[in-house]
C-alpha positions as CSV (number, residue, x, y, z in Angstrom):
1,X,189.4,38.1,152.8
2,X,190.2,35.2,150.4
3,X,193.5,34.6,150.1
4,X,194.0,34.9,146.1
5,X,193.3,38.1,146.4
6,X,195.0,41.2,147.2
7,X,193.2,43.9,149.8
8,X,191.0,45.8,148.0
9,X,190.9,49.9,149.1
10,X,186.9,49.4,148.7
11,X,187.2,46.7,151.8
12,X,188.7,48.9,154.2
13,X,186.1,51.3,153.5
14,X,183.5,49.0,153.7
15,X,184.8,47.8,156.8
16,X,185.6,51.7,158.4
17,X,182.0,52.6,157.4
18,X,180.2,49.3,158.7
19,X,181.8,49.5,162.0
20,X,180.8,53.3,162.5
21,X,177.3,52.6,161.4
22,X,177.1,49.2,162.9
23,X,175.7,47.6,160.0
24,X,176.0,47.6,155.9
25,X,173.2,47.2,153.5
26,X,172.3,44.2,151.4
27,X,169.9,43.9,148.5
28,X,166.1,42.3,149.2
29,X,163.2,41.0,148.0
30,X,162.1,37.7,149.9
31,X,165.1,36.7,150.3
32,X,168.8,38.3,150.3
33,X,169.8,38.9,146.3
34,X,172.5,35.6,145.6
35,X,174.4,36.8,142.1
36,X,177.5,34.6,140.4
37,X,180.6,35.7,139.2
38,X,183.3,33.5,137.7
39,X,181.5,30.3,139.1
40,X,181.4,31.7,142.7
41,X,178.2,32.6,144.2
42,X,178.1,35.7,146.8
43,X,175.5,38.0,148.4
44,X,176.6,41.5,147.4
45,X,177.0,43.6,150.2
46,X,177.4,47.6,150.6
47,X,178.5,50.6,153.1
48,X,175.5,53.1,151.7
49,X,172.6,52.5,150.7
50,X,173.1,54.7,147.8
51,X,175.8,52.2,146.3
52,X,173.4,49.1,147.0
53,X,170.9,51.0,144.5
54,X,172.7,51.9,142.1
55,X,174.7,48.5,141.6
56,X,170.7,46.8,141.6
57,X,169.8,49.1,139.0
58,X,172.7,48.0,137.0
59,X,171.3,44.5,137.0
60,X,168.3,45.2,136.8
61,X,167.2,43.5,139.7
62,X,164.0,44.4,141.6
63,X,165.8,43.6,145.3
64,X,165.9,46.7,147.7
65,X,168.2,48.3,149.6
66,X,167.8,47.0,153.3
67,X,169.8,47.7,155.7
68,X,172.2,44.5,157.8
69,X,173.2,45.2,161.4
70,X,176.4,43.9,162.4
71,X,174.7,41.6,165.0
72,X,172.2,40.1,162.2
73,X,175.1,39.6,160.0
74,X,177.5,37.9,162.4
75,X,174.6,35.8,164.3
76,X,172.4,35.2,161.7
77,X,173.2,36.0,157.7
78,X,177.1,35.0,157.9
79,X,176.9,31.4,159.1
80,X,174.1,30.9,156.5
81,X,176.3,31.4,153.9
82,X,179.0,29.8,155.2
83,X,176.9,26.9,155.8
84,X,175.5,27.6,151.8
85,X,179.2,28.3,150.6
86,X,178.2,32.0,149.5
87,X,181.0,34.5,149.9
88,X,180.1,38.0,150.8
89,X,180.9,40.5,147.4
90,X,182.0,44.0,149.0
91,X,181.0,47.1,147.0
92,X,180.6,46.0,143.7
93,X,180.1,48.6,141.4
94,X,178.5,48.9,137.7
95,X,182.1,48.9,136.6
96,X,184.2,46.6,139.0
97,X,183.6,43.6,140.7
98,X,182.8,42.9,143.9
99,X,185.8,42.2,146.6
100,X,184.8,38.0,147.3
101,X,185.6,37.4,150.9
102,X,184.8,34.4,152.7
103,X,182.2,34.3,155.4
104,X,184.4,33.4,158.8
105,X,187.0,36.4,157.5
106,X,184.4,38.9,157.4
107,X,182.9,38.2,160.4
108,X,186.6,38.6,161.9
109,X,187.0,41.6,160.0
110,X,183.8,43.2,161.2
111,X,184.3,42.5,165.1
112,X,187.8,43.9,164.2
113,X,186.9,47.3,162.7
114,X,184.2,47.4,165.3
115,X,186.4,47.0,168.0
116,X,188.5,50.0,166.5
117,X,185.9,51.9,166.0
118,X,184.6,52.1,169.6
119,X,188.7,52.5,170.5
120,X,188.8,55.6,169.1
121,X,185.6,56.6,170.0
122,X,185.8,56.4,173.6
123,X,190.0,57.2,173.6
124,X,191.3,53.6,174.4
125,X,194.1,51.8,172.2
């Protein structure tokens, strides 16, 4: 997560739902959806694919809801956009902004709440 700025509640949850799932859901049409905000260019990102609709509607994009797994994302999306210097936006909404987090933390933070995940799930701490 960028350090300017503080944990967002909507990153955890991203993060809690992602790992269960094992995946997220990202916005397509040939080619992941790119947006800008404040100069910084991210790839919005979601944990339903309810949430990834509705924000597209907002803006009136004609992208899809399609869902990521975490493999894809950590092998294969994330060091695109670290090599493209596009952050990852967490649940943005009609009415907030999306939590910007940078490509090698997300990736950390995904193997993390993975590795929690399957913890409690099979008993082990």
């Amino acid at each position: 997560m960028s350090s300017n700025q503080a944990r967002d509640q909507r990153y955890d949850d991203f993060l809690e739902l992602a790992a269960k799932w094992e995946g997220f859901w990202g916005l397509y049409h040939h080619g992941w959806l790119l947006h800008t905000s404040s100069g910084q260019t991210f790839c919005p990102v979601f944990a339903s694919r309810e949430d990834a609709q509705s924000w597209g509607a907002s803006i009136q994009t004609n992208h899809i809801p399609v869902p990521i797994t975490l493999i894809d994302a950590i092998e294969h999306i994330v060091p695109d956009w670290r090599e493209n210097g596009v952050m990852a936006g967490v649940s943005p909404t009609p009415a907030l902004a999306p939590v910007m987090v940078a490509p090698g933390d997300l990736s950390a933070d995904l193997l993390g709440a993975l590795k929690t995940a399957m913890a409690k799930q099979f008993g082990r701490t």
